[in-house]
Structures are given as C-alpha cells and as structure tokens.
C-alpha atoms as one frame of an Amber mdcrd trajectory, in Angstrom:
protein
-111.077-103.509 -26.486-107.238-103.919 -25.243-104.430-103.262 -26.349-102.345
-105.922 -25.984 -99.470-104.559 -24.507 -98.891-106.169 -21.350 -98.658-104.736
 -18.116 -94.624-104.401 -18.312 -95.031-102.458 -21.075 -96.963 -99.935 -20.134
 -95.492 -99.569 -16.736 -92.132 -98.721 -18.857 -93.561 -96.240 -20.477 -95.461
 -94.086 -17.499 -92.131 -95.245 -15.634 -89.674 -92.890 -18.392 -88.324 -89.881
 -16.978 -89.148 -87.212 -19.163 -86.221 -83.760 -19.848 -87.854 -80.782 -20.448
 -84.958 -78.316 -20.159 -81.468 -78.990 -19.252 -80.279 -78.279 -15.623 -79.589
 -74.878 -15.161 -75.668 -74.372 -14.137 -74.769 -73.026 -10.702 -73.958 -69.196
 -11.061 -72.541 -68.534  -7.652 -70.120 -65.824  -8.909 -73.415 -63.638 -10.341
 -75.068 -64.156  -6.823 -71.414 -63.008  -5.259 -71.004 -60.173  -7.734 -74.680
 -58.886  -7.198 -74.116 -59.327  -3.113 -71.190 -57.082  -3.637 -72.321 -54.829
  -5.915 -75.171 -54.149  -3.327 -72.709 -54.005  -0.163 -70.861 -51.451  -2.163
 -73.410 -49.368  -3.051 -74.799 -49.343   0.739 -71.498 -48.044   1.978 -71.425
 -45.586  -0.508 -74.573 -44.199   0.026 -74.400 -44.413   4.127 -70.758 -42.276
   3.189 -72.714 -39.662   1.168 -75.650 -38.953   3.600 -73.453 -38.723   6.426
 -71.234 -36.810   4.534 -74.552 -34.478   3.419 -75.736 -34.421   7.105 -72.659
 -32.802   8.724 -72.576 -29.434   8.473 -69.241 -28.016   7.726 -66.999 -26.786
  10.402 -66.880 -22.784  10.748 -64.201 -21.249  10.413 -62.856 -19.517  13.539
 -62.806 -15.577  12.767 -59.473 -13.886  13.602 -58.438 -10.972  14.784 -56.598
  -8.336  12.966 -53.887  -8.800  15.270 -53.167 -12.079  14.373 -53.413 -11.397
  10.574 -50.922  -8.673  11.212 -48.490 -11.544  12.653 -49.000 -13.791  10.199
 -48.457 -11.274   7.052 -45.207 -10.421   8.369 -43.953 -13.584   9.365 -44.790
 -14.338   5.479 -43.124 -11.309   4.572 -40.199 -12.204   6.575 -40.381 -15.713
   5.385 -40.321 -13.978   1.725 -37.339 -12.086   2.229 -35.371 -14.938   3.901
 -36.167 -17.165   0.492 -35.154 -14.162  -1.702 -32.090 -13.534   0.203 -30.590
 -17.159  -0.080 -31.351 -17.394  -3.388 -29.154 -14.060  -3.857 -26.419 -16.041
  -1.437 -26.500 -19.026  -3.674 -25.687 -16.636  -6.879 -23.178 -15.024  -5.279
 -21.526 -18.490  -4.548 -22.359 -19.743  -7.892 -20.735 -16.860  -9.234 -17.335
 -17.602  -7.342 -16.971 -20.589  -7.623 -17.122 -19.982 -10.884 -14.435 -17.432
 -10.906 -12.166 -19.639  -8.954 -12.504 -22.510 -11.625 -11.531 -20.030 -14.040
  -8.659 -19.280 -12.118  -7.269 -22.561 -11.755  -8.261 -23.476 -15.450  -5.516
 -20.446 -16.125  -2.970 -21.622 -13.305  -2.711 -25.048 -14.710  -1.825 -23.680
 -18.088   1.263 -21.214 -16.862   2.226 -24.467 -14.653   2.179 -26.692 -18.235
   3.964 -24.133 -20.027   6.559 -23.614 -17.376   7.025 -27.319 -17.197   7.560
 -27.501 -20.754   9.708 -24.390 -20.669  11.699 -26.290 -18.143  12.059 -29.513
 -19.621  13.140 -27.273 -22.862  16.323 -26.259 -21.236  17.418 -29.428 -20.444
C-alpha cells in the first residue's frame, strides 16, 4: 500500500538537515595558553637538570699567608672606618661650638646697637 505522499515530499524530508549539537566555538586562546604553559614548563625543567648536573665549583684553598693579608687589610680597613667616624664627631662637635659662639656674638652686637642708638 502507498502512502500518498508524492515524491517531492518525501525527498524534502530525507533532504532536511538535521542539528544535533551546536557548533562548538573556536578556543584558540586555551590551545595558546596550554602551548605555553608546556613551553614554560620545558624551559624550566631543561634549567633545573642542568642546573642539578653541574657540579658546583670548588673553592680554591688558600694559604695562610694570604688569610694573614686579608685579616689585616680588614683590620686596617676597621680602624680607618672607626677613625673617621671619631673625625666626623670631632667636627660635629665644633661646629657646634662655633654656632654657639656666634649665637652669643650676635646678641652683644644687638645690645650694643641698641645701647648705641640709646645715646642718641
């Protein structure tokens, strides 16, 4: 038995184009943000195994001689720093002293101005 539909009809129908799911977006900034999160974390582990496989320099033994020099030439180095700072004091000190003194000179020059101008 037929249908009765026609042949147009039926071609429209095996003709529809049928959506299952929507088209996915483009993520190109996940596939950039996972290429550089790997790039990142292959230059950081080429930095740490190269940094693991070099052995660390040794350290060149010296002589007594030369730690002799170089304790006194701290020492003297020392005694420099401790004798400026005794030098600056002292100046600091001074100069104080000599502000003091003119603080007092300008006072006897006001009151002998004023005793001047008094006897006028």
């Amino acid at each position: 038995m037929a249908i009765g539909f026609g042949h147009t009809a039926t071609q429209r129908l095996s003709h529809v184009g049928l959506v299952v799911a929507p088209r996915r977006a483009s993520r190109w900034w996940l596939r950039v943000a996972v290429a550089a999160l790997v790039l990142s974390s292959g230059v950081t582990g080429g930095w740490l195994w190269r940094e693991s496989s070099i052995p660390p320099p040794e350290a060149a033994a010296a002589s007594s001689a030369e730690v002799r020099a170089l304790r006194s030439e701290a020492e003297q180095g020392r005694l420099a720093l401790r004798l400026s700072e005794a030098r600056g004091r002292e100046l600091e000190h001074q100069i104080n002293t000599l502000n003091q003194q003119l603080a007092e000179t300008q006072e006897q020059l006001t009151f002998f101005k004023k005793a001047h101008e008094g006897k006028r």
